[in-house]
DRENKEMI-868594 format. One record per residue (C-alpha): x, y negated, z negated; residue in three letters; residue number from 0. Coordinates in steps of 0.2 Angstrom, whole numbers, plus 5000, padded with zeros to 4 digits. Layout:
BEGIN
+------+------+------+------+-----+
!   c1 !   c2 !   c3 ! rest !  nr !
+------+------+------+------+-----+
!    X !    Y !    Z !  ALA ! NUM !
...
+------+------+------+------+-----+
This chain:
BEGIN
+------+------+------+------+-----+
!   c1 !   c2 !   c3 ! rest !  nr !
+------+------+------+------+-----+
! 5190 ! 4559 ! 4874 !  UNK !   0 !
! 5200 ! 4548 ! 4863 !  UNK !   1 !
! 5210 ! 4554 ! 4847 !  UNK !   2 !
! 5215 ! 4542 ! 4834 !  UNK !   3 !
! 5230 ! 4544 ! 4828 !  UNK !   4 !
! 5234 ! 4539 ! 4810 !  UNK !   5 !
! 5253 ! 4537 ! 4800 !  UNK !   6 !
! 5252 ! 4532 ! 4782 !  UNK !   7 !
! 5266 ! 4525 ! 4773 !  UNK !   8 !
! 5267 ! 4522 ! 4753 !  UNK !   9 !
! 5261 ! 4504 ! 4757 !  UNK !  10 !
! 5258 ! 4504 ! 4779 !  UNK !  11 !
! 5249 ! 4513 ! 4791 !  UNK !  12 !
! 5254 ! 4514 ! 4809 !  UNK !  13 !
! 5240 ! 4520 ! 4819 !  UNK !  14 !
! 5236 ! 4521 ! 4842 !  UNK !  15 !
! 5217 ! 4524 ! 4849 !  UNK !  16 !
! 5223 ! 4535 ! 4862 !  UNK !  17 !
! 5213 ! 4540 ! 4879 !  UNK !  18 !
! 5216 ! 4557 ! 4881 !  UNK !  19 !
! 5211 ! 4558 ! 4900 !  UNK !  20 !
! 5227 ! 4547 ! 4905 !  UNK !  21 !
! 5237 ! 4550 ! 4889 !  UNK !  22 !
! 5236 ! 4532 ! 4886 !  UNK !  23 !
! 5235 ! 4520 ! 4872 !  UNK !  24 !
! 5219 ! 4509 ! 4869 !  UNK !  25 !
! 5226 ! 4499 ! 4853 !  UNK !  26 !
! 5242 ! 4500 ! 4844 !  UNK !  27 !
! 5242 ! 4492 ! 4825 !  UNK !  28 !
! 5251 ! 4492 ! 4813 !  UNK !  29 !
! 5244 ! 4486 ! 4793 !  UNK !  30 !
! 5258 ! 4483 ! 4782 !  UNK !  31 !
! 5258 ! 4477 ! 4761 !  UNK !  32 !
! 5242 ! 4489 ! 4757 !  UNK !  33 !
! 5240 ! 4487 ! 4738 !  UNK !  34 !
! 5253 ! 4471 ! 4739 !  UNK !  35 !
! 5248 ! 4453 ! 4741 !  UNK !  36 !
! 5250 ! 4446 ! 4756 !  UNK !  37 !
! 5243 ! 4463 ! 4768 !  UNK !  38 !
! 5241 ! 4462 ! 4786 !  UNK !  39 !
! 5235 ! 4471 ! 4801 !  UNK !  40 !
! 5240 ! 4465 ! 4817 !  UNK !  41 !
! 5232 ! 4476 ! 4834 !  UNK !  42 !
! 5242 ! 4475 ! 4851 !  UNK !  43 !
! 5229 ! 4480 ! 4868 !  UNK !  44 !
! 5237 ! 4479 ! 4885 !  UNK !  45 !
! 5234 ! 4463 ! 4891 !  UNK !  46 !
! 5228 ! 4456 ! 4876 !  UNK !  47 !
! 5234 ! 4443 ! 4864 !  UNK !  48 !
! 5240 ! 4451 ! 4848 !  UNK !  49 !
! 5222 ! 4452 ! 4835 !  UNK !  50 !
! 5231 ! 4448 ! 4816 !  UNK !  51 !
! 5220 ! 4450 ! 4802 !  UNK !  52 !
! 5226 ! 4443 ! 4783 !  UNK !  53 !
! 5216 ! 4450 ! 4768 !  UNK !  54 !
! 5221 ! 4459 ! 4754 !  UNK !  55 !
! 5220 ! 4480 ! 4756 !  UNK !  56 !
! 5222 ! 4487 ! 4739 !  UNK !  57 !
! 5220 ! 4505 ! 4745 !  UNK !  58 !
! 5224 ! 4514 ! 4759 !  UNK !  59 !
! 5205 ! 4518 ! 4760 !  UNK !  60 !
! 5201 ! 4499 ! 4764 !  UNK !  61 !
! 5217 ! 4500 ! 4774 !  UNK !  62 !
! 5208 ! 4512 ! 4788 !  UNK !  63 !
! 5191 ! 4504 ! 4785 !  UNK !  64 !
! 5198 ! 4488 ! 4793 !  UNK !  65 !
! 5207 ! 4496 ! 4808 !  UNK !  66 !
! 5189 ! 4507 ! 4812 !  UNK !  67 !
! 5180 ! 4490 ! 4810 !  UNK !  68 !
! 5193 ! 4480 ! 4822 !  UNK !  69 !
! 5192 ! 4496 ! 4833 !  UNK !  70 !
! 5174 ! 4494 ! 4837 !  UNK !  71 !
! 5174 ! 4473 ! 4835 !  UNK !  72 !
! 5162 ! 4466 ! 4848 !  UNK !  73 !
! 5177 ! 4454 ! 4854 !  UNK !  74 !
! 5194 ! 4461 ! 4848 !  UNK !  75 !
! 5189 ! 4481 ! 4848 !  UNK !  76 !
! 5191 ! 4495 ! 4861 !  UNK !  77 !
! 5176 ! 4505 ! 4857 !  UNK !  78 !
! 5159 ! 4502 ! 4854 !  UNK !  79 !
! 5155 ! 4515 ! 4838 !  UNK !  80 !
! 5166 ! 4526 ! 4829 !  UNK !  81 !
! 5155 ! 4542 ! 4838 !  UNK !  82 !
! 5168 ! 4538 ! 4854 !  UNK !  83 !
! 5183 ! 4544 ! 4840 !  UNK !  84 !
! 5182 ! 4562 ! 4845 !  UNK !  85 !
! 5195 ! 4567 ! 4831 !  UNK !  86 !
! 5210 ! 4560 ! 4820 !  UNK !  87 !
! 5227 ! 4567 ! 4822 !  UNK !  88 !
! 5237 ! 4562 ! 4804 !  UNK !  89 !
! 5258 ! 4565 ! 4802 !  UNK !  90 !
! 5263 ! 4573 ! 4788 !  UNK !  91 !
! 5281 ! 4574 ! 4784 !  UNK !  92 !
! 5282 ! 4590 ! 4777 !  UNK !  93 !
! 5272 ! 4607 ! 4781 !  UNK !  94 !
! 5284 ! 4618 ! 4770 !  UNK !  95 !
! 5288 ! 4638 ! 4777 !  UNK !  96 !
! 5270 ! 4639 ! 4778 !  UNK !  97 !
! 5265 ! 4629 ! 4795 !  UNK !  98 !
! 5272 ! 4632 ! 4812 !  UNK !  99 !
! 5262 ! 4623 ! 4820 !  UNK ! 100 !
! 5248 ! 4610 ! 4818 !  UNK ! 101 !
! 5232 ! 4615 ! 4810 !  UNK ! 102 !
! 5213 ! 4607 ! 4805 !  UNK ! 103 !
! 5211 ! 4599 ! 4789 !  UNK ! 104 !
! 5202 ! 4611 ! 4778 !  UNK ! 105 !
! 5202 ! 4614 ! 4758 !  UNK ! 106 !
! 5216 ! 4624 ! 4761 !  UNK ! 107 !
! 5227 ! 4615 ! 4769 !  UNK ! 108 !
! 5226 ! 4599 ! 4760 !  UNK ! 109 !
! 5230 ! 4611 ! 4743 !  UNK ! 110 !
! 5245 ! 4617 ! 4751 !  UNK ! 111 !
! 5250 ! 4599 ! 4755 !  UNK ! 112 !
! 5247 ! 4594 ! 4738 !  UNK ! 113 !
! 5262 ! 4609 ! 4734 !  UNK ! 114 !
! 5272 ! 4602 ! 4746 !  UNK ! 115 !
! 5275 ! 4585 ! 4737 !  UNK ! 116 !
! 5287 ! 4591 ! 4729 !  UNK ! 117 !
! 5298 ! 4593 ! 4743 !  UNK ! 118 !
! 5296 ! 4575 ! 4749 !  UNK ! 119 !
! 5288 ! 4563 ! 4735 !  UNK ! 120 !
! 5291 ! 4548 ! 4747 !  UNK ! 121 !
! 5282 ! 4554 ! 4761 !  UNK ! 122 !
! 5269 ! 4567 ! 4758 !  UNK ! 123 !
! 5257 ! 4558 ! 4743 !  UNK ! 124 !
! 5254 ! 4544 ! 4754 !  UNK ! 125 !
! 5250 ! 4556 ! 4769 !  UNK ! 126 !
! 5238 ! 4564 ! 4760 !  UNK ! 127 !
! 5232 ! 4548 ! 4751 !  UNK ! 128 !
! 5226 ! 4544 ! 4770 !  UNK ! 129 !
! 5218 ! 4559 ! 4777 !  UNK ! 130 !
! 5207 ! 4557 ! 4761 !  UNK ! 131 !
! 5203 ! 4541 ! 4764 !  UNK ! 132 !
! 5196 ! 4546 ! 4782 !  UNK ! 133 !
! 5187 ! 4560 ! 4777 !  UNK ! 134 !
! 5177 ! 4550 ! 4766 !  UNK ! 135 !
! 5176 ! 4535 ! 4776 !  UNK ! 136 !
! 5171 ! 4549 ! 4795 !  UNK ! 137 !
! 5167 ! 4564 ! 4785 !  UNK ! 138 !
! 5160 ! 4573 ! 4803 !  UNK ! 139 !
! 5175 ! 4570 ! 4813 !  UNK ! 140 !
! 5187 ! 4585 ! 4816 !  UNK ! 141 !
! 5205 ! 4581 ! 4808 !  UNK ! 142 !
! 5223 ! 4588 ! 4812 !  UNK ! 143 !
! 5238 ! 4588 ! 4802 !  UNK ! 144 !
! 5252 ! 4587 ! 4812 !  UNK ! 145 !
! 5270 ! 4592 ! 4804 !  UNK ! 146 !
! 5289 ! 4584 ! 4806 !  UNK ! 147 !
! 5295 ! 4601 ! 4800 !  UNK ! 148 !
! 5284 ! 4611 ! 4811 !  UNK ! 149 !
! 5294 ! 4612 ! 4828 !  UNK ! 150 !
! 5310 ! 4619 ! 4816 !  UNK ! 151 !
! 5302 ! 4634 ! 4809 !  UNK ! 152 !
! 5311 ! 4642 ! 4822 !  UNK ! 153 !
! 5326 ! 4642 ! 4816 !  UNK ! 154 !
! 5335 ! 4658 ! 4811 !  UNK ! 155 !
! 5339 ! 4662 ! 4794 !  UNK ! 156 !
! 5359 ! 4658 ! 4798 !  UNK ! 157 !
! 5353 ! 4640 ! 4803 !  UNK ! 158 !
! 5341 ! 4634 ! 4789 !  UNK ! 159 !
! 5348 ! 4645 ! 4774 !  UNK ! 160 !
! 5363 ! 4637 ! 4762 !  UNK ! 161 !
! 5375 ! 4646 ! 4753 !  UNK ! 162 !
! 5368 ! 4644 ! 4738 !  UNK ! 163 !
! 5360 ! 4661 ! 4727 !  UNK ! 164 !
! 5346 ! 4668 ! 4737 !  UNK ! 165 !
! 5335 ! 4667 ! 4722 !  UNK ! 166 !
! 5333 ! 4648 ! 4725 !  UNK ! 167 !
! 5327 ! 4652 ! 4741 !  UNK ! 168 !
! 5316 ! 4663 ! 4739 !  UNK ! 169 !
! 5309 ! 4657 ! 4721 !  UNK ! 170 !
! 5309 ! 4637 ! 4724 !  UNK ! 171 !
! 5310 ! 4636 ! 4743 !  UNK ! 172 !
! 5328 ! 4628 ! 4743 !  UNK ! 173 !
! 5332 ! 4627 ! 4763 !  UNK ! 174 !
! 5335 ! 4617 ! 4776 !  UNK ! 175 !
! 5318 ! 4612 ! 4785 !  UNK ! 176 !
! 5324 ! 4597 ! 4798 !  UNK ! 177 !
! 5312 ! 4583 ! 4800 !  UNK ! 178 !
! 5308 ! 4572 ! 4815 !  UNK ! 179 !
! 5302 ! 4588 ! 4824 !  UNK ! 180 !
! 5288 ! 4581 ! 4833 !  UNK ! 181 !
! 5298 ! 4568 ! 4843 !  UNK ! 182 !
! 5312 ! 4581 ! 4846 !  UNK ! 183 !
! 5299 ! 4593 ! 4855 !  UNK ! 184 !
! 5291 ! 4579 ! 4865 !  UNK ! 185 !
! 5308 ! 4572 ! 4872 !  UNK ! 186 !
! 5313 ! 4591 ! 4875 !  UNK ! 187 !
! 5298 ! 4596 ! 4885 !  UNK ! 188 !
! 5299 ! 4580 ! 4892 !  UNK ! 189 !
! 5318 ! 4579 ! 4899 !  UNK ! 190 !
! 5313 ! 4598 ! 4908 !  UNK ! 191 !
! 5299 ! 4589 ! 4916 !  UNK ! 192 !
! 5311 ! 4577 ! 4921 !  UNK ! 193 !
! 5322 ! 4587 ! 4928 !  UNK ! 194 !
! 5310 ! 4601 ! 4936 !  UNK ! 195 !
! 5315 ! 4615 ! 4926 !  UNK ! 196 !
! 5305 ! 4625 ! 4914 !  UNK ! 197 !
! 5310 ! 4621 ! 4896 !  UNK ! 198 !
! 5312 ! 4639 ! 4892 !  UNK ! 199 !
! 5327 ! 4642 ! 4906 !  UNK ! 200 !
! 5339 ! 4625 ! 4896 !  UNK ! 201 !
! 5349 ! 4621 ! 4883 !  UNK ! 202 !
! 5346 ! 4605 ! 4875 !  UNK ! 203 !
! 5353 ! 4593 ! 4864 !  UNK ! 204 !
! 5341 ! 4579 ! 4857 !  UNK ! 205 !
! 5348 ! 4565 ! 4848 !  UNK ! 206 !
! 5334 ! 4553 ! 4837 !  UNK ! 207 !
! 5346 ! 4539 ! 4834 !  UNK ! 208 !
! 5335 ! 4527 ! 4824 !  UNK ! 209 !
! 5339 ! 4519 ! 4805 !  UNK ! 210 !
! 5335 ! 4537 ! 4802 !  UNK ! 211 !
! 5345 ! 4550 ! 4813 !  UNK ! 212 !
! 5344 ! 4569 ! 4818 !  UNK ! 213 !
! 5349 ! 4579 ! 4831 !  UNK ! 214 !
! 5343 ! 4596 ! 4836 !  UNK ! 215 !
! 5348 ! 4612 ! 4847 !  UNK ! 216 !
! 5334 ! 4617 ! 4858 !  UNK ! 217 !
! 5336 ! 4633 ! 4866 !  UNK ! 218 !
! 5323 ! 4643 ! 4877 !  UNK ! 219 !
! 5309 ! 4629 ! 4871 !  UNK ! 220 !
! 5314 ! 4633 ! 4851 !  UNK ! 221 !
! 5324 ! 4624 ! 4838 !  UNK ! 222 !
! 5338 ! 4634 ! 4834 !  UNK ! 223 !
! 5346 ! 4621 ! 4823 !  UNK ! 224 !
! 5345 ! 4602 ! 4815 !  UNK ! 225 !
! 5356 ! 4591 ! 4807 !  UNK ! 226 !
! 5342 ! 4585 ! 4792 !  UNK ! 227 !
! 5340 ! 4600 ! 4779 !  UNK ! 228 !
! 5330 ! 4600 ! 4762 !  UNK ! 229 !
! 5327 ! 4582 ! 4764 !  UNK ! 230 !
! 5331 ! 4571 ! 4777 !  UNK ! 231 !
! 5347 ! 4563 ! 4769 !  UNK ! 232 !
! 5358 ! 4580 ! 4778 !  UNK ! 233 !
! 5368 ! 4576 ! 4792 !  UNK ! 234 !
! 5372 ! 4561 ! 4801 !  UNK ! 235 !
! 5378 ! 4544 ! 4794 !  UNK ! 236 !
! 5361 ! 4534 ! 4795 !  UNK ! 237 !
! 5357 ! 4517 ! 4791 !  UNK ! 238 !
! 5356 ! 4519 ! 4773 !  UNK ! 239 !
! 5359 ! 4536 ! 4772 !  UNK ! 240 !
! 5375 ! 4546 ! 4768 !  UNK ! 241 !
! 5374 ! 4560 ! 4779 !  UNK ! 242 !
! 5384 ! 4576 ! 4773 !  UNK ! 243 !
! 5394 ! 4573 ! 4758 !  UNK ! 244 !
! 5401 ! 4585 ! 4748 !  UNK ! 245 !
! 5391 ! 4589 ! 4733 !  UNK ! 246 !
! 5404 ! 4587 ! 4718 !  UNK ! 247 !
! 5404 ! 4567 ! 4723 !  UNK ! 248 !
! 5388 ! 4567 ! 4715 !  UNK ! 249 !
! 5397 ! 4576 ! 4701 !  UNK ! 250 !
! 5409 ! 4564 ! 4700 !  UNK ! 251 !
! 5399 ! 4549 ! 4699 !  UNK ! 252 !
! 5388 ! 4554 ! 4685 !  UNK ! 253 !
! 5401 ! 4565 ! 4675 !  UNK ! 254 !
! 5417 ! 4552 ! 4678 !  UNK ! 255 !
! 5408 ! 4535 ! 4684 !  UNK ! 256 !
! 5389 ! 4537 ! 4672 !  UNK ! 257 !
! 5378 ! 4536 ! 4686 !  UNK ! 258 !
! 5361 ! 4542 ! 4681 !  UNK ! 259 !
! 5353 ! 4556 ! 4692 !  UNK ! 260 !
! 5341 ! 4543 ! 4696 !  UNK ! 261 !
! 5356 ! 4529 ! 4702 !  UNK ! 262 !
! 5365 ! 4542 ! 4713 !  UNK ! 263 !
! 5349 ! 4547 ! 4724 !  UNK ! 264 !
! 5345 ! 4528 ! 4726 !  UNK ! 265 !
! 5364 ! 4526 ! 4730 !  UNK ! 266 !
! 5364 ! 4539 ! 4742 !  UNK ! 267 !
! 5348 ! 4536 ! 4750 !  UNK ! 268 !
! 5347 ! 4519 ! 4751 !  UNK ! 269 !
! 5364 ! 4510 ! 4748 !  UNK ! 270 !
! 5375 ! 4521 ! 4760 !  UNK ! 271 !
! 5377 ! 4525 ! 4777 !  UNK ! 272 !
! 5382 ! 4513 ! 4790 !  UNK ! 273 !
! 5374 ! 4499 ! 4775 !  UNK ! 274 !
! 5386 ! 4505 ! 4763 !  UNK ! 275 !
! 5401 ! 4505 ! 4773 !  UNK ! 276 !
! 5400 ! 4491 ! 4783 !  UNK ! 277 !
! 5392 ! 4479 ! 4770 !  UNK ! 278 !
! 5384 ! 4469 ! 4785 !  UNK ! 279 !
! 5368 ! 4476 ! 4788 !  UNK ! 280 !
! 5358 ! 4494 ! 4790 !  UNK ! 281 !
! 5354 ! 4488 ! 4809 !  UNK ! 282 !
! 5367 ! 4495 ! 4818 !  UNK ! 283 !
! 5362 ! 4478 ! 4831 !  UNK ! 284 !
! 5369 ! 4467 ! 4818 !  UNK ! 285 !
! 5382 ! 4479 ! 4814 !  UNK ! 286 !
! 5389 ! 4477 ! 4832 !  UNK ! 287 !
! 5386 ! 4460 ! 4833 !  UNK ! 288 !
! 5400 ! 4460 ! 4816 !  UNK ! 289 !
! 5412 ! 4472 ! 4824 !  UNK ! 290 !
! 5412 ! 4459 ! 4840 !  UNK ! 291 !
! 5419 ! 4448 ! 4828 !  UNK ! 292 !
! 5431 ! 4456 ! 4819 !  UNK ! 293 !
! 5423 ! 4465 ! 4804 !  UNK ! 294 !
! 5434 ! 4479 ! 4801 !  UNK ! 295 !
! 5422 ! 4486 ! 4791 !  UNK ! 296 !
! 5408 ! 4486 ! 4802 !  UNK ! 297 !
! 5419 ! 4495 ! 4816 !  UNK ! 298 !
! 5424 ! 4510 ! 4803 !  UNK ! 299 !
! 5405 ! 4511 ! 4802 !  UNK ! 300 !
! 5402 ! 4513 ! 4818 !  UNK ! 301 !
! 5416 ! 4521 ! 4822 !  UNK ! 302 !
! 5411 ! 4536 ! 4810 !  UNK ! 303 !
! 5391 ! 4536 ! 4816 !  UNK ! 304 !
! 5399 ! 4540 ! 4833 !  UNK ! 305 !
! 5410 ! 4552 ! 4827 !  UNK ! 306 !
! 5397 ! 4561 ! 4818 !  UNK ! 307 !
! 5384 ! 4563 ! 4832 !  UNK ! 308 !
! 5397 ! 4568 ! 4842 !  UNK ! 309 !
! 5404 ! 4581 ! 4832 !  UNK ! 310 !
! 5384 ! 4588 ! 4829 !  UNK ! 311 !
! 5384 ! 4590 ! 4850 !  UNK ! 312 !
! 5401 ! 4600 ! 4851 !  UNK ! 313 !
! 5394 ! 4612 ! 4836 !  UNK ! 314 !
! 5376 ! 4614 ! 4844 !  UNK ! 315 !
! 5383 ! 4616 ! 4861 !  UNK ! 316 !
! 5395 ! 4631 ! 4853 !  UNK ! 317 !
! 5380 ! 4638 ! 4843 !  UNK ! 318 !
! 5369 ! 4637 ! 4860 !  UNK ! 319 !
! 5385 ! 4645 ! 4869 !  UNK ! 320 !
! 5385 ! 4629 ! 4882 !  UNK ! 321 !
! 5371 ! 4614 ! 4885 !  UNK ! 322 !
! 5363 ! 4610 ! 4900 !  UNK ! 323 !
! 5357 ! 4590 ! 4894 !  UNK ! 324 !
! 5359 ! 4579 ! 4881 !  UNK ! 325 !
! 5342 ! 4567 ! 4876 !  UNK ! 326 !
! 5345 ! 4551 ! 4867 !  UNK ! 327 !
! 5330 ! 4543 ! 4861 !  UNK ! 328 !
! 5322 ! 4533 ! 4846 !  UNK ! 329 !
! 5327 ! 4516 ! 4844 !  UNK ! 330 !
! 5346 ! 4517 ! 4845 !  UNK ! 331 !
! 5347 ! 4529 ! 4858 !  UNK ! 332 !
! 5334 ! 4523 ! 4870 !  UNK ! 333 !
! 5339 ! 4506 ! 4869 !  UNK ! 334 !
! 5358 ! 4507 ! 4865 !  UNK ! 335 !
! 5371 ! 4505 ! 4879 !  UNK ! 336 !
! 5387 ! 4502 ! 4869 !  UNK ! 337 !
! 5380 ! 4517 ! 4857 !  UNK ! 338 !
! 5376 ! 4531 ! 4869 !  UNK ! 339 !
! 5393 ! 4527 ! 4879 !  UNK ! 340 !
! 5405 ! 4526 ! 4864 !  UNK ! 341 !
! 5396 ! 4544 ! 4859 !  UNK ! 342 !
! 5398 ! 4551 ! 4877 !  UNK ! 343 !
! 5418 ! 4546 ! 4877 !  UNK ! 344 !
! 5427 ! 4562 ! 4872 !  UNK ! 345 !
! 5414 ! 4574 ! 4879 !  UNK ! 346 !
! 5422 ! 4575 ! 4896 !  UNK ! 347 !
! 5429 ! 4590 ! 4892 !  UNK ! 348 !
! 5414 ! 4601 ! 4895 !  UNK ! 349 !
! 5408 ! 4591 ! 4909 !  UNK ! 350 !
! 5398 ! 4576 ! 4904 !  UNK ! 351 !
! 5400 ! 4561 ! 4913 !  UNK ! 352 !
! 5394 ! 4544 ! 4911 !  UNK ! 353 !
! 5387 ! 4534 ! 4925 !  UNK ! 354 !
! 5390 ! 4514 ! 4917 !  UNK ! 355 !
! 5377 ! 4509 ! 4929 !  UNK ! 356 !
! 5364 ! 4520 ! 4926 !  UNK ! 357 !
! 5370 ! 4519 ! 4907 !  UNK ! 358 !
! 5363 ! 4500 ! 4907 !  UNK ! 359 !
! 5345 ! 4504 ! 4903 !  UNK ! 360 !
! 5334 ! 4501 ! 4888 !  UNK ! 361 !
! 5317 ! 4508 ! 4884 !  UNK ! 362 !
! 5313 ! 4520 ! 4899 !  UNK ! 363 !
! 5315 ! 4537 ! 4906 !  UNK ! 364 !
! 5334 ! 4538 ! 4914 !  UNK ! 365 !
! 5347 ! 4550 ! 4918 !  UNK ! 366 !
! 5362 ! 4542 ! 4912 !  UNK ! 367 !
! 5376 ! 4555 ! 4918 !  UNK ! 368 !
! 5386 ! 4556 ! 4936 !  UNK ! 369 !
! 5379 ! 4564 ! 4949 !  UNK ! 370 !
! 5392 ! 4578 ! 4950 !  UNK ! 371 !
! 5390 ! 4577 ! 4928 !  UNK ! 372 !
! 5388 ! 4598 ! 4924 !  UNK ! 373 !
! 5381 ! 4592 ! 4907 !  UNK ! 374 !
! 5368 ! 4580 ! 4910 !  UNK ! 375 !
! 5362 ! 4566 ! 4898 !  UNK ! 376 !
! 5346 ! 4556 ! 4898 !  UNK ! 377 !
! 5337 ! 4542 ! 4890 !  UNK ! 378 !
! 5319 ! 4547 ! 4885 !  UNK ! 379 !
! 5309 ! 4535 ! 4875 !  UNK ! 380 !
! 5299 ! 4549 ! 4862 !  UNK ! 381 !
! 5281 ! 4547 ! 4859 !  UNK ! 382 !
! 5279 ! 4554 ! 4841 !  UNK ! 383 !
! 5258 ! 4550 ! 4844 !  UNK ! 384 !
! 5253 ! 4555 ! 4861 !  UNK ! 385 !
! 5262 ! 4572 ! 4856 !  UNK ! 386 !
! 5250 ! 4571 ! 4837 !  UNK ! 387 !
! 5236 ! 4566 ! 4850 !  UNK ! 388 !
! 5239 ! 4583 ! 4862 !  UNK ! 389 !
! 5240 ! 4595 ! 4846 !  UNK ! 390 !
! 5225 ! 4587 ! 4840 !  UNK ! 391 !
! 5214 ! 4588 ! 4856 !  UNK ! 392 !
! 5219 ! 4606 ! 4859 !  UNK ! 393 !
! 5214 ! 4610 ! 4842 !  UNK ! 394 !
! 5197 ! 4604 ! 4842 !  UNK ! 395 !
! 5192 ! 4611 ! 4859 !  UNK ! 396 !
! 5198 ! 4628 ! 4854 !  UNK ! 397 !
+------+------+------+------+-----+
């Protein structure tokens, strides 16, 4: 059975064809520029030159008519008809209180998404903009929405409210929701595998270290808290993003400095973070690279992205009352060396040790800690789509 997996950006889509009798993908592409001259689709199949298309997409709706038609091209495709796509798993950003857990695409469903836009205008509109493009385009085949904030509805109220009056809570929704849940449940279920224990029985830590960053406490299978809150610019210095701030800076800067409301969430957002400090670059490779070399300001950056995930382990571990493993994953944290050990130093003191050796990996499944470690730390590369693709397939076979 094969699930097609679909990510919509405001002008990309990511998508994999995935087998689901081996978990493994057919094609992975990637169409970027839809609605912008110059739009492009480029298809990767194992053992395969990569298949690059150039033609103009001014919708995402042409955008997934292309990738079904290069899916079941006589020379580049995988498939021979669209009736071998047994359903389509979408990622939607935001699910609200509402969603738990993944759910069909029904009339419902896609009303209470269109509510949800408020809550992330950057995400959610072009999410939805592509599960309507598919139902028109496969109106027969079984669609799953699949949420970021899904796995951290488990929270308990002492995590997930703010100290703000309750009102806004329970009138306008105003909590923290935590995103990036569906790579921090695949790496958490994954590292238990790993190490031969059920999930249920550890304590976990999971760090998503990517250009956007967010770690989570996993305790008896459940989030019981995240660094991301009402949006995803809570928490940890990121590649553009500020990470915690206090809130009268924003004060200041429209009151003192005549920032418009406007100026300070593009500020915030996308000119802060390891960006805004260092001034180099938001990749932290080319913030290292500038460190190497001297840039003072490009160490102070990386200097406080390690103190902040470092400090978001030692509160999680005294919220959890100890931890059993720490995951890296995402692109920093699966394929960082320097990064993972510059977070690790300091954390000796409740028993995590750092094996250099076994530390010198990137991209695979590795346990990175001393054998004699009582914390233990891993490298688990996430897989945000084959876990879309297993909600999906359970779903429709209900």
């Amino acid at each position: 059975m094969n699930i097609l997996v679909i990510n919509c950006g405001s002008s990309s889509l990511k998508y994999q064809l995935i087998n689901m009798s081996n978990e493994e993908p057919l094609a992975v592409g990637l169409v970027e520029r839809i609605g912008i001259e110059g739009s492009i689709l480029t298809q990767k199949v194992e053992g395969r030159d990569k298949y690059i298309i150039k033609q103009l997409m001014t919708s995402h709706k042409d955008a997934i008519k292309l990738v079904l038609n290069v899916l079941v091209d006589s020379t580049n495709g995988v498939i021979k008809s669209m009736d071998e796509i047994a359903a389509i798993g979408h990622r939607v950003v935001h699910g609200g209180e509402k969603y738990s857990s993944s759910v069909l695409v029904t009339d419902e469903v896609m009303k209470d998404l269109e509510d949800c836009a408020k809550l992330a205008p950057l995400h959610n509109p072009p999410n939805i903009i592509g599960i309507n493009a598919c139902k028109a385009l496969m109106p027969n085949t079984p669609m799953v929405v699949v949420f970021d904030t899904a796995f951290h509805q488990t929270m308990p109220e002492k995590a997930f409210l703010y100290a703000i009056p309750y009102e806004l809570y329970k009138e306008h929704n105003i909590r923290k929701y935590g995103f990036h849940g569906t790579s921090h449940k695949y790496v958490s279920d994954k590292v238990a595998e790993v190490m031969c224990k059920d999930v249920k029985d550890l304590k976990i830590i999971t760090c998503h270290l990517s250009n956007g960053s967010s770690i989570t406490a996993v305790m008896n299978s459940q989030s019981v808290d995240t660094s991301m809150g009402f949006t995803p610019l809570e928490g940890l210095v990121m590649g553009t993003r500020c990470g915690d701030i206090d809130p009268a800076v924003i004060f200041y800067l429209i009151n003192e400095l005549g920032y418009s409301a406007e100026e300070v969430n593009t500020l915030l957002n996308k000119k802060s973070g390891a960006l805004g400090v260092s001034g180099v670059s938001s990749d932290f490779r080319d913030i290292i690279s500038a460190a190497a070399e001297g840039n003072t300001r490009a160490k102070i950056a990386l200097d406080m992205f390690y103190y902040r995930v470092r400090k978001y382990i030692g509160s999680y571990a005294a919220a959890m009352g100890g931890v059993d493993c720490i995951v890296f994953t995402a692109g920093v944290g699966e394929n960082s060396v320097e990064i993972r050990a510059e977070i690790c130093k300091g954390l000796e003191f409740f028993g995590l040790e750092i094996d250099d050796e076994r530390n010198n990996v990137r991209g695979k499944i590795a346990e990175l800690s001393t054998e004699d470690s009582k914390v233990k730390a891993f490298a688990i590369p996430t897989n945000e789509e084959l876990m879309i693709a297993k909600d999906t397939i359970s779903l429709i076979t209900k």
